[in-house]
C-alpha positions as CSV (number, residue, x, y, z in Angstrom):
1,X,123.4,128.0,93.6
2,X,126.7,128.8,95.5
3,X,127.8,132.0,96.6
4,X,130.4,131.8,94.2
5,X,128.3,131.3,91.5
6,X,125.9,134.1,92.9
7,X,128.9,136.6,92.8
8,X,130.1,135.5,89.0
9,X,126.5,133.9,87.2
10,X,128.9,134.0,83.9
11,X,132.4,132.6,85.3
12,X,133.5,131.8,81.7
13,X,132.9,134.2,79.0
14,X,133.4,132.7,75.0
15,X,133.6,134.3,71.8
16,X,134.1,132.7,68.5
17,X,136.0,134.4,65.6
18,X,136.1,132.3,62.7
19,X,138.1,129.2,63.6
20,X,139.2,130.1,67.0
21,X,137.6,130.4,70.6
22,X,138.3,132.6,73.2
23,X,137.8,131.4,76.7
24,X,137.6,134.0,79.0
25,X,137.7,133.0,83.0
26,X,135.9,135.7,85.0
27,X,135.6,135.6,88.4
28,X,136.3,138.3,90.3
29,X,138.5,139.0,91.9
30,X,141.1,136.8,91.7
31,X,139.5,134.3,88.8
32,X,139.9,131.6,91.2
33,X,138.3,128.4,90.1
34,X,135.7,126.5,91.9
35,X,134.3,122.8,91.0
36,X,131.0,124.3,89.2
37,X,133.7,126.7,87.4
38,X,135.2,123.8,86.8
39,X,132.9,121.6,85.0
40,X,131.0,124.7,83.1
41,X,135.2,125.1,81.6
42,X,135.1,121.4,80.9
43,X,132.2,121.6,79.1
44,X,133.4,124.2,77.3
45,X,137.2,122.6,76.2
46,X,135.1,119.5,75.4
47,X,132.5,121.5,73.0
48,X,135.7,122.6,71.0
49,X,137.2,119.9,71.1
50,X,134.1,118.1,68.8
51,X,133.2,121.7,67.0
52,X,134.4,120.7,63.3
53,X,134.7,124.5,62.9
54,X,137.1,125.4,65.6
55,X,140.6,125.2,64.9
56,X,142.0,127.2,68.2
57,X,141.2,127.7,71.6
58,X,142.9,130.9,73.4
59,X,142.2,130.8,77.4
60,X,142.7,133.8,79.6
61,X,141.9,135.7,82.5
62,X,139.8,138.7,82.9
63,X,141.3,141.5,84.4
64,X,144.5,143.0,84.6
65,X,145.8,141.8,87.8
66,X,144.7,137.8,87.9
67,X,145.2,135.0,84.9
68,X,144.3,132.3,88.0
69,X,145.7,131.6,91.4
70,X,143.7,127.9,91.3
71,X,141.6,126.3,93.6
72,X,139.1,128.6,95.2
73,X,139.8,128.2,99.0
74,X,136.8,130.2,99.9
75,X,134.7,128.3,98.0
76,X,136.3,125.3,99.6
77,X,135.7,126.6,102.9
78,X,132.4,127.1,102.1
79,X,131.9,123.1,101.2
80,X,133.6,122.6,97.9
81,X,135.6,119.2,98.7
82,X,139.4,119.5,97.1
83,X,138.8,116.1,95.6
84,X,134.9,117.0,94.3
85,X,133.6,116.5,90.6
86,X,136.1,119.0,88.2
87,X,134.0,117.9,85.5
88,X,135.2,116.6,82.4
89,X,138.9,117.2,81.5
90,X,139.5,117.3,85.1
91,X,140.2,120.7,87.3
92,X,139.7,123.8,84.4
93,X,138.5,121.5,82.0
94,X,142.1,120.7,80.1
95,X,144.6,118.8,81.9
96,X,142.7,115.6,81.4
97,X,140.6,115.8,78.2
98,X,141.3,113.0,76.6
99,X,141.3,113.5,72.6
100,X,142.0,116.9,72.8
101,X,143.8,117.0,69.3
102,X,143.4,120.7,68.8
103,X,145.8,124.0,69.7
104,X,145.4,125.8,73.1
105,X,147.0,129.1,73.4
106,X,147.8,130.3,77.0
107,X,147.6,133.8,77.7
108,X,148.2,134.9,81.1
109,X,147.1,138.2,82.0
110,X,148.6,138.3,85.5
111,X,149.0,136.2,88.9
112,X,149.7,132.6,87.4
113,X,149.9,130.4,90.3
114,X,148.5,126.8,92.1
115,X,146.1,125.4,90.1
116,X,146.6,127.9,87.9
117,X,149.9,127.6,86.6
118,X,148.8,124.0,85.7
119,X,146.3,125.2,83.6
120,X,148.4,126.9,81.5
121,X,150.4,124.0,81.5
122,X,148.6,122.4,79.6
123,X,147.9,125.0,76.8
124,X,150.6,124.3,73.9
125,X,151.4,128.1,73.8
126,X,152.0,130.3,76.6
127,X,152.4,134.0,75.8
128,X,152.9,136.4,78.7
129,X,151.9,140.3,79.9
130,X,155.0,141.7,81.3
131,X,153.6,141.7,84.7
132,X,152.9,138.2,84.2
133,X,154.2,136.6,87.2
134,X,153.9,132.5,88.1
135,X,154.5,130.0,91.1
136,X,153.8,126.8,92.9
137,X,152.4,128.4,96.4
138,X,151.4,124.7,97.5
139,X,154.3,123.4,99.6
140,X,153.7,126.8,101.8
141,X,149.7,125.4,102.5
142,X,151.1,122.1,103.3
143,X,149.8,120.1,99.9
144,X,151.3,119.1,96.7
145,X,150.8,120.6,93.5
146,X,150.0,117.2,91.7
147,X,149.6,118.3,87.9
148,X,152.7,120.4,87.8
149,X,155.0,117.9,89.7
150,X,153.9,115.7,86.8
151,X,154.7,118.2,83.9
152,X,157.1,120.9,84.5
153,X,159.9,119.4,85.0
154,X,159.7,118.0,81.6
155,X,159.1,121.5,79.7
156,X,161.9,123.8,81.9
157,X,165.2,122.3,83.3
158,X,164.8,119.6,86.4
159,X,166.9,121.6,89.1
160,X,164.4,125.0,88.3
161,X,161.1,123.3,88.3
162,X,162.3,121.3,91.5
163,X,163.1,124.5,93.1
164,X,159.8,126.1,92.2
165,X,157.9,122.7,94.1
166,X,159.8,123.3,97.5
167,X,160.2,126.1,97.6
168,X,157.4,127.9,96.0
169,X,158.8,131.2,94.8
170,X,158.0,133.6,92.2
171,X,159.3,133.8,89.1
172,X,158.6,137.0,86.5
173,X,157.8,136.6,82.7
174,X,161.1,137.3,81.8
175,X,162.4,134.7,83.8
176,X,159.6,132.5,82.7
177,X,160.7,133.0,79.2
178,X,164.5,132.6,80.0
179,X,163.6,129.1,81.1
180,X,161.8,127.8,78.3
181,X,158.5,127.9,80.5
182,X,156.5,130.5,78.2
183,X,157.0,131.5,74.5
184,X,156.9,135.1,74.3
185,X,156.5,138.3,77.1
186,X,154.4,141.3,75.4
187,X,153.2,144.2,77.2
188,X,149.9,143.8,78.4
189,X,148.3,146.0,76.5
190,X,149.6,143.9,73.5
191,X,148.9,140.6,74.9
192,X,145.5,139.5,73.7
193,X,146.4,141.1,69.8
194,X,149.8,138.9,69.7
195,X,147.6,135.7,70.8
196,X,145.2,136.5,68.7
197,X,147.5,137.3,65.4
198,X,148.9,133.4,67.0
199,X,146.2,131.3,67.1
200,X,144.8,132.9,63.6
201,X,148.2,131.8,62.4
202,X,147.6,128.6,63.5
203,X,143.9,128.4,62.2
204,X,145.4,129.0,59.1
205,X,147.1,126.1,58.4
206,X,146.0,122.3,58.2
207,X,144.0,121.3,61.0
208,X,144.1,117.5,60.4
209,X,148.1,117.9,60.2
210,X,148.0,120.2,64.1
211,X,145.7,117.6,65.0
212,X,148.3,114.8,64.0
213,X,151.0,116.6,65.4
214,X,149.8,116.9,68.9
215,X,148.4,113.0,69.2
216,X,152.0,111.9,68.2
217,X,153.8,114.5,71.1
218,X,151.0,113.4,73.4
219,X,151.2,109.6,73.0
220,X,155.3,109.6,72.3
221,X,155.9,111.2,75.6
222,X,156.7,108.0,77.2
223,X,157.5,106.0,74.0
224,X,160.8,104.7,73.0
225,X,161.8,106.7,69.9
226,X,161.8,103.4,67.4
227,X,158.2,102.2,68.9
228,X,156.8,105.9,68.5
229,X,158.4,106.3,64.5
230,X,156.8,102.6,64.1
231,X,153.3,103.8,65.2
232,X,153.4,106.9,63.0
233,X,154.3,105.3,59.6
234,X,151.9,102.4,59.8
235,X,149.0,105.0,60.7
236,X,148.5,103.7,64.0
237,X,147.8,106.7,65.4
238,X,144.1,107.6,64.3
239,X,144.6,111.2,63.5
240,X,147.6,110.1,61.2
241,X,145.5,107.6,59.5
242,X,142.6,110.6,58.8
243,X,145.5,112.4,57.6
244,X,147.2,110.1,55.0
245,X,143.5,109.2,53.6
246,X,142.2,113.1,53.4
247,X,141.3,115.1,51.1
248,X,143.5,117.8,52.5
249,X,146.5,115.3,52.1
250,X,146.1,115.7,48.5
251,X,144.7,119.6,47.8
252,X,148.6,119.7,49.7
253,X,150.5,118.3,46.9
254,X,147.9,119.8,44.7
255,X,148.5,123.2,45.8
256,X,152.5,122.8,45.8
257,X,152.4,121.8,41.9
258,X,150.1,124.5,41.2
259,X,152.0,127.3,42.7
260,X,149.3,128.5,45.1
261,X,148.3,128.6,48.8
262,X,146.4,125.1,49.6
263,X,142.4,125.8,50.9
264,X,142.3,123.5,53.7
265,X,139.0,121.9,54.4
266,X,139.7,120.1,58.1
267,X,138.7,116.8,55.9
């Protein structure tokens, strides 16, 4: 056992509530993540990802200060190699699960930086505490943030995320907001109710048709609009095809002619 793990013996903390799962990182003090943090969160993403029952996956930080600064440099001075086994999905367990064809909610509780901005990067919702505050430190330690110089300058304007990779400076929620980066800024003592009032909103509704929905944005990223609109209507994309031969599909259209609210079954 590390020292790391010997300071934090329960680095991620769950809790199911119907159809969603909290994922709570907790490691004091700063929630920084290590490479046996990282596989125990991979475990944990991939173990919703095939949960029938789970609709919704919130992530956060414990605390009030940190959401995640990233890589644990102490850990990594005490022998954890920077290019060690993450674990499946990659580091934190999200960036690179494959199949991942469920919601993610983001909320960030605090210091989102490194490593850690990237992980909320790859949530599908990012909702904010007002203190909330996020960079890319990595050009100042001589490295590159790899993930994010893949991914945010696709999801805020080029000139801004560039200037966040040299540079490396800080940006607040509202700013964050202002630039498309995050969906919403709460106060912090709000935060948690607002993404949990979210992601019940989202449980709510069909999961085979969120499931569909983020394939096609995942797998259109780099299509040509034509070739991606071709995949979708001959159901070559395999949640589309569970779609249009579900039993949901048609308790839809059965609930619309009836007049009431459809019971959606995942099937």
């Amino acid at each position: 056992m590390t020292q790391a793990m010997a300071e934090a013996p329960n680095p991620i903390e769950t809790q199911r509530d119907g159809h969603v799962l909290e994922v709570t990182l907790n490691r004091p003090k700063a929630n920084a993540i290590d490479l046996a943090t990282s596989r125990i969160m991979g475990q944990v993403f991939q173990d919703f990802r095939d949960d029938p029952e789970l609709r919704v996956a919130i992530i956060t930080g414990a605390g009030a200060k940190f959401f995640c600064p990233g890589w644990d440099l102490k850990a990594a001075a005490d022998g954890d190699a920077v290019d060690g086994d993450y674990g499946v999905g990659g580091f934190g367990g999200l960036q690179e699960l494959r199949g991942l064809n469920k919601p993610v909610i983001a909320a960030i509780n605090g210091i989102c930086c490194g490593g850690g901005l990237e992980l909320a990067l790859s949530a599908d919702i990012i909702l904010a505490a007002e203190h909330a505050t996020f960079a890319l430190p990595e050009i100042r330690s001589g490295t590159v943030a790899d993930a994010a110089s893949v991914k945010l300058p696709k999801r805020i304007p080029y000139h801004i995320a560039m200037e966040m990779l040299f540079t490396g400076r800080w940006l607040d929620a509202e700013e964050a907001a202002r630039w498309g980066m995050i969906n919403q800024v709460h106060p912090a003592d709000q935060l948690m109710a607002k993404a949990r009032e979210m992601a019940q909103l989202i449980a709510s509704g069909p999961p085979l048709v969120n499931a569909a929905i983020k394939e096609i944005v995942r797998e259109a990223e780099d299509m040509k609009f034509q070739d991606a609109m071709n995949r979708i209507t001959k159901s070559q994309f395999a949640t589309v095809e569970t779609l249009y031969t579900s039993e949901d599909q048609l308790e839809g259209a059965r609930a619309f002619a009836e007049k009431r609210d459809p019971v959606w079954k995942g099937k």
